[in-house]
N, C-alpha and C positions, 0 to 999 in steps of 0.2 A: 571767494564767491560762495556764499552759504547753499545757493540754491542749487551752485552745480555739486554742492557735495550733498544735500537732499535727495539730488538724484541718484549720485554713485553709491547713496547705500543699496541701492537694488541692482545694483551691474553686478555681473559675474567678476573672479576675479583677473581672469584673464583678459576682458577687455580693460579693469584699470589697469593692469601691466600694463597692455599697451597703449593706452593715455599717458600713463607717466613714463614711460621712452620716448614719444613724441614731443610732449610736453608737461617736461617735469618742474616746471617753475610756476603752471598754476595753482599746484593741489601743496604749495612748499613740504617737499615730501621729509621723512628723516633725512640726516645728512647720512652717506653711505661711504666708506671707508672701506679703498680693498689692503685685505694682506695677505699674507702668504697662506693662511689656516683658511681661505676662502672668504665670501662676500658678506662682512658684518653691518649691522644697523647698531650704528652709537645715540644712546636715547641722553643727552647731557644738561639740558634745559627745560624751563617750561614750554615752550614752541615746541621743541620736540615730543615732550610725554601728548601734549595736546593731540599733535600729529597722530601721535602710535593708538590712542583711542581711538581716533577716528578710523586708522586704518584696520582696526581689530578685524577679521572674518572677510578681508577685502585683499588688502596687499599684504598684512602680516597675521599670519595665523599661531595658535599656542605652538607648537615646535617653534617658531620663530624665536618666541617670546623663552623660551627653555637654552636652544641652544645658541643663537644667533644676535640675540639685542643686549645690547651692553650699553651701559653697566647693571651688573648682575643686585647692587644696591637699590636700583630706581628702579628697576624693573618687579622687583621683591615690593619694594615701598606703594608703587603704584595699584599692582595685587590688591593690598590691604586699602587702598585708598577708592579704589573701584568694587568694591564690594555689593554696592548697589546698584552698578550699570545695567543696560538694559537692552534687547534685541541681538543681533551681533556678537559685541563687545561683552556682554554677558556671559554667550554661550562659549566665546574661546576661554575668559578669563575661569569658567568652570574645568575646562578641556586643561587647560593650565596647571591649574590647582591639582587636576587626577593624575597627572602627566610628573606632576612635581612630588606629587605621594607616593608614587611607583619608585621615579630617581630615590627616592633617602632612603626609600624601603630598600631596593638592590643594594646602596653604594655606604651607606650610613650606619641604617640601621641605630641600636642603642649604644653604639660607640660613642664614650663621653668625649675622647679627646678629639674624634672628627668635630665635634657638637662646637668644644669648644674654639679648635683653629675655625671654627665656620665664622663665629661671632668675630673672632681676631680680625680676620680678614677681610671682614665682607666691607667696611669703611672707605678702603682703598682701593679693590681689587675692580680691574678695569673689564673682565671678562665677561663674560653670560653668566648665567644661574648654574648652568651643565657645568660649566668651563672652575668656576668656583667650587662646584662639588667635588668636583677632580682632585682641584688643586688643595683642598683641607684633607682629604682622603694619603694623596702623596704624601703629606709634609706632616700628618698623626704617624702614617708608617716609618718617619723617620727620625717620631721622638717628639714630635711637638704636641703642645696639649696635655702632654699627659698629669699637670699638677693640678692640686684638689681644686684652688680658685677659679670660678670662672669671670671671663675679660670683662672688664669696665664692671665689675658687679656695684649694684645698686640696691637702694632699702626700699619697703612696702611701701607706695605711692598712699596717701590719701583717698578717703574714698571721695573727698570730692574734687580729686585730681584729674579727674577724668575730663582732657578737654584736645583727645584726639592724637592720635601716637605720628609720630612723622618719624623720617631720617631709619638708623638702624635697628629704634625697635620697631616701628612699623616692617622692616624688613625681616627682623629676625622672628615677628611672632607669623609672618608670610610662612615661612619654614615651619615651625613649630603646630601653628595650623593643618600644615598636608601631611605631618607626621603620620605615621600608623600609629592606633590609640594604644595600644602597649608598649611605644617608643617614648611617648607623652609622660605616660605614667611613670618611665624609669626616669627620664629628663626631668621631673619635679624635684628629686631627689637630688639635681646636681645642680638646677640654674640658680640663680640669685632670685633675690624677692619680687624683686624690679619684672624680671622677664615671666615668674611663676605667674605674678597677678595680668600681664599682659597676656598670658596665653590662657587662663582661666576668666579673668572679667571678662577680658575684650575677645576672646577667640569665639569662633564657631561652636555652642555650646552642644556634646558628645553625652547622650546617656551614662558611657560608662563612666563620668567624670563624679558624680553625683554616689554614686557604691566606695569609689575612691574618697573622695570627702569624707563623707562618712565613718570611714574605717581608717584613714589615714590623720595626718596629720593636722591638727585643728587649723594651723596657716591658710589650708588648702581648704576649708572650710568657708574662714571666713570672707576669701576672695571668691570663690563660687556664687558666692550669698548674692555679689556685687554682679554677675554677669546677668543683661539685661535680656537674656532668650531663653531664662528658665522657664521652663512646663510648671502649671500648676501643682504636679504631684512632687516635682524637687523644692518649690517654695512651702509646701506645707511639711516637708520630711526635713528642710531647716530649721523651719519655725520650730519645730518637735526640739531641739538640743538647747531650749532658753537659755543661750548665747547672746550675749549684749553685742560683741564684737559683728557677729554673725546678721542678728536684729540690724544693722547699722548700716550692711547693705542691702536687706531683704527691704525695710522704711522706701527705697526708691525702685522697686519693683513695678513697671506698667502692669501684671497680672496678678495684683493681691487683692482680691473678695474684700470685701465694706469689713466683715467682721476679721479678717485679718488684718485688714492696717489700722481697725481700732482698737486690737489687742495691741500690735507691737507699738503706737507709737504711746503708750503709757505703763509698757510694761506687764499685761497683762501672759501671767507664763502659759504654755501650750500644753507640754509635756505633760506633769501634772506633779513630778520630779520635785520643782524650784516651789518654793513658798513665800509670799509679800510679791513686790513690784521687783521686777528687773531694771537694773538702774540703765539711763542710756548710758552708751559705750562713752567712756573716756574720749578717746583720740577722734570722735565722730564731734562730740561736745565740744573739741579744741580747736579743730579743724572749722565748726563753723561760728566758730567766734573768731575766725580771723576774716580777712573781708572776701566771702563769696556773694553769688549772684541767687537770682530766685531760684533756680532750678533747686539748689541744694537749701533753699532755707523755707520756699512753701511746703514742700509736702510734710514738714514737721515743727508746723506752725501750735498743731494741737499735744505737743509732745509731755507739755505740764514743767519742764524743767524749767525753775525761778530765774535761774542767771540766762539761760534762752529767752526766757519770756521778754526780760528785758530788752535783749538786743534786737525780738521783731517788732518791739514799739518801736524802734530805732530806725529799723534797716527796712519794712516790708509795709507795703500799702497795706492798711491794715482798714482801709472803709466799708470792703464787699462785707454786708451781712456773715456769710456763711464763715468768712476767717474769725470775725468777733465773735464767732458762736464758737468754734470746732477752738481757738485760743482759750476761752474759759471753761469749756468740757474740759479740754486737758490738763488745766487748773486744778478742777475738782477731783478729777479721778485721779492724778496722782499724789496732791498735796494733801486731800483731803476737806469735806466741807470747813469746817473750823478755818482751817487756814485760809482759804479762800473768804470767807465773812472778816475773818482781822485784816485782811486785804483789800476790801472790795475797791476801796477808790483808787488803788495803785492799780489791778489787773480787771475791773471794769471801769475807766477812766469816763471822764463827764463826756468827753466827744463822741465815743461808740454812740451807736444807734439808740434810741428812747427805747424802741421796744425791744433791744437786745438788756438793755437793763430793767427794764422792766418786768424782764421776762425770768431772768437772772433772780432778783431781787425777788420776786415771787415763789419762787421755788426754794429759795432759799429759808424761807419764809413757813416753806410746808415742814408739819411736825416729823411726816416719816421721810428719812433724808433717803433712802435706799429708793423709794417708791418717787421720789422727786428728780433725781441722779435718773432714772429710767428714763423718766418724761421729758429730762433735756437731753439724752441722745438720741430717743425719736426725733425731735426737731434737729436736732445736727443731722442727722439722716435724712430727714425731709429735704430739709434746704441742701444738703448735697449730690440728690438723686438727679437722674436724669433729667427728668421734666424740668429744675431749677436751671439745668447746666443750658439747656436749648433756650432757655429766659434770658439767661444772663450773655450767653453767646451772640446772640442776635444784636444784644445793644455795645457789646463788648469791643471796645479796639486793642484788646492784647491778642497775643497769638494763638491761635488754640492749645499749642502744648504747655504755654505759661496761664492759661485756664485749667485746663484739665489737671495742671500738678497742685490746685489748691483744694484735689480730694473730690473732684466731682466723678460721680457715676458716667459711663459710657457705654449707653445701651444702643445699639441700634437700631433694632425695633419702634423705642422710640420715637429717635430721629428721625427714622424715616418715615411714622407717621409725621412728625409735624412738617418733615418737608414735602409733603405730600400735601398736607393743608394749607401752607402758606411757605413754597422753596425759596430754600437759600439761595443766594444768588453771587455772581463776580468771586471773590479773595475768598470768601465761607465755603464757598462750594468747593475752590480749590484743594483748601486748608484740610477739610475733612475727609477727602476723594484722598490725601496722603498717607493718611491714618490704619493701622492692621485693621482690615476685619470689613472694611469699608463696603457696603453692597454695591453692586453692580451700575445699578438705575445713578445711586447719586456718581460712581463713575465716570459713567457715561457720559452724563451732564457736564462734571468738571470738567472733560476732555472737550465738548463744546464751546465753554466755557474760555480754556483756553488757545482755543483756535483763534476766537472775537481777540481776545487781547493780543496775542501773534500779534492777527492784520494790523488791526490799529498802529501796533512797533512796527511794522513794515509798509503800512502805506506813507507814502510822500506830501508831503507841505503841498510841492507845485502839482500835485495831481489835479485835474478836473473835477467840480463834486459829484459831476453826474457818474463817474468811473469808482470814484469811492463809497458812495452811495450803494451801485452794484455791486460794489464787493463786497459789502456790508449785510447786501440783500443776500445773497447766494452765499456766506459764511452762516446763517440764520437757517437755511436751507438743508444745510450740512456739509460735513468737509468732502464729501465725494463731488457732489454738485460745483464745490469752490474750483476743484479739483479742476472740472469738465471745462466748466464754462467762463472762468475767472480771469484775466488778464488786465495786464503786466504777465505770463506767465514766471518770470523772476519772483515777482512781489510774492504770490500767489506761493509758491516753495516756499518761500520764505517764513510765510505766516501757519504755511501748513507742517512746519517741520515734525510736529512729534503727535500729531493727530493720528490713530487707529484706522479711523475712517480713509482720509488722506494715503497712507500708507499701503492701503490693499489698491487702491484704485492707481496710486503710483508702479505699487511691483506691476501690475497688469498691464500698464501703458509700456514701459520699459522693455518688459519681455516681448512685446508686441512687434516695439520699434528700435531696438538699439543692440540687443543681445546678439553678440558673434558681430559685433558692426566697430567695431575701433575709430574706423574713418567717421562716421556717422558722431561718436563720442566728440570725438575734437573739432568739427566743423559745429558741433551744439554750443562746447564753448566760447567758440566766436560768434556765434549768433544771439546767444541769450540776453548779452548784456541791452542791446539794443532791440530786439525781438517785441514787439507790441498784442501779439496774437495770445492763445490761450497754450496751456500746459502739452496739451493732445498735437493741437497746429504745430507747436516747436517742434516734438521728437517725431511729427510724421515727418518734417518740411530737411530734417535734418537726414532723414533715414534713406525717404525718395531721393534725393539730391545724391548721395554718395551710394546707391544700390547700382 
């Protein structure tokens, strides 16, 4: 029943206790297993992890999650997989995370062969996250772990391998994550490649990780380059070491300035150290010559490399203006004008746009090539600024982050002038409202936004028009008004589940009417399904009756 769990995110936890003693087959709780070590939650399925979300900050809190939910692998996996939840579930899975950084710090520490039985074990082992630390701690004391290899070790993933960790590395970089940053730094020195690049690309990115790099071993370099929550002062203190290897993951950076991703993706050096172009990296060149998606082949569409070039006539819609423009920029600047004029008809082909050859052909044409080479990266910069990206957006059906990775500017400011003069509306508004950085206003709106589509998902075929109509009207209104005066009250949760708005005016009604009321709780389940009245009428009609 969605809507009676919309409500129970604002009940204390004591009255879902005792809902779910009463009745534990509405909310299908974990299955619970007694033994003799006391009352465990075994997490085994997807129904189950499902559950243990929902129940985050209600029936199962972070200790729970530490010493009591098993297995100690899912619960780890799930961690790393919840990274982004929200309200609630958020703040236990934080509380989690500090609670798990204290455990390794006491029990662990930079003990390699605890490190190591941890990874051994953790595939099989049926316990909690507690119960697992224990048990690698016991069994290093008595000799295990202690040889130089560590378990299942693995080689340096691709950089465009990246497509989401599950199973036990997602669990084991859970661990490596809460580590204390001095524990990190000796554990590089011992893991495999496989788990080094998991805890540096994909981890929680740590200031001190970036002085390590640096000063440490170039491995640990070129996988940092790759972590996508670098600050701008670690992306240009990269760029500083004209490293091809390093360039190779900095090229898919969402925080590199216009003039840094038009130096790296042609090789232009930073330092001041390297002299001529830096070649692209090998194994970045290999990797996307085998068959990847747009994610890894727009953003170095302009990269100038002849065997690349080839394969994005091949593989990548190549009709937007701005990719046939920033494709033979990267021509010229790395191969050279000469080479690009012996080329013209292979890498300005007769389909491109008239006035991309045109334009092309003109310039080519001008006697100083340095002063010509200027005036077509202005135009590549033109057509990739902001003002193009809100043109192109508007009439665009790809997604915004498969837009944005073909090098367009992302200025706010902007955007929210023109949405200010003519706003995005419905799937744009949402798309952008997801985005870092996102202001407020267009927020606001998305979450509007998505209230309208909710109801829509939740109203009923047989409903009356005149009832959908007013729902329609009073969603227009805002989610609090939906809130007040809406019915179906079912429908009506339903459609308001993750609205701001919706949410304050739900805690409020809740505390009003149901808090310290158990009885009140279970006589609502049986009335909602069939209940015709508004949101307010249910939990008073539910509260009065059993007061």
């Amino acid at each position: 029943m969605p809507w009676l769990r919309m409500l129970l995110e604002f009940a204390e936890r004591a009255d879902v206790e005792a809902l779910l003693e009463r009745a534990p087959s509405l909310l299908d709780p974990i299955r619970v297993d007694i033994r003799r070590d006391g009352r465990r939650l075994l997490v085994g399925d997807r129904k189950g992890l499902s559950t243990l979300c929902w129940g985050l900050g209600r029936t199962v809190v972070a200790d729970d999650l530490l010493h009591r939910v098993g297995t100690a692998r899912a619960v780890l996996e799930l961690a790393h997989q919840r990274r982004a939840a929200s309200g609630r579930e958020r703040a236990e899975w934080q509380v989690f995370r500090a609670r798990l950084g204290e455990l390794l710090a006491e029990k662990v520490g930079a003990d390699m062969a605890v490190w190591r039985v941890l990874r051994q074990r953790m595939p099989r082992f049926r316990g909690s996250v507690a119960e697992l630390v224990d048990e690698a701690v016991r069994r290093a004391g008595k000799g295990e772990g202690g040889g130089p290899e560590w378990p299942e070790a693995a080689g340096l993933p691709a950089v465009t391998a990246r497509t989401g960790l599950k199973g036990s590395r997602a669990a084991l970089l859970t661990l490596l994550d809460a580590a204390p940053a001095e524990v990190q730094r000796a554990l590089l020195s011992h893991v495999d490649d496989q788990s080094a690049h998991d805890l540096l690309a994909e981890g929680h990115y740590r200031p001190e990780w970036l002085d390590w790099a640096l000063t440490g071993q170039r491995r640990d370099r070129v996988l940092l380059a790759r972590n996508w929550e670098l600050p701008a002062p670690a992306i240009a203190a990269l760029a500083e070491l004209d490293d091809p290897s390093v360039n190779a993951g900095l090229l898919y950076q969402r925080g590199l300035s216009r003039d840094q991703r038009n130096k790296l993706l042609v090789g232009v050096p930073f330092g001041g150290a390297a002299t001529g172009r830096l070649p692209l990296d090998d194994e970045l060149r290999a990797a996307l010559l085998t068959p990847v998606n747009w994610r890894w082949l727009l953003p170095v569409v302009g990269c100038g490399d002849p065997e690349l070039v080839e394969l994005f006539f091949r593989s990548v819609r190549l009709n937007p203006r701005n990719l046939q423009l920033r494709l033979v920029l990267g021509v010229w600047e790395r191969n050279g004008r000469d080479a690009l004029v012996e080329r013209l008809d292979q890498w300005v082909p007769d389909w491109f746009q008239d006035k991309v050859r045109e334009l092309v052909t003109g310039l080519l044409a001008e006697p100083d090539a340095d002063a010509a080479l200027a005036k077509f990266r202005a135009v590549v910069d033109e057509a990739e600024s902001a003002r193009r990206f809100v043109r192109r957006y508007r009439v665009s059906s790809r997604d915004i982050e498969r837009t944005l990775a073909e090098g367009f500017d992302l200025d706010w400011d902007v955007l929210l002038t023109a949405h200010r003069r003519t706003p995005f509306t419905g799937a744009d508004l949402i798309e952008l409202a997801g985005l870092d950085g996102c202001p407020d206003q267009i927020r606001a709106q998305a979450e509007d936004e998505r209230l309208r589509a909710a109801l829509e998902g939740a109203l009923h075929y047989s409903f009356p028009f005149t009832i959908r109509e007013r729902l329609r009207a009073l969603a227009a209104e805002g989610a609090a008004e939906l809130v007040r005066l809406g019915h179906p009250a079912r429908y009506v949760l339903q459609a308001a589940l993750d609205h701001p708005g919706a949410r304050a005016e739900l805690d409020e009604l809740v505390r009003k009417h149901l808090t310290g009321n158990p009885e009140a709780w279970l006589l609502l389940t049986r009335m909602g399904p069939d209940f015709a009245g508004t949101v307010p009428e249910l939990l008073e009609t539910a509260s009065v009756a059993m007061s």
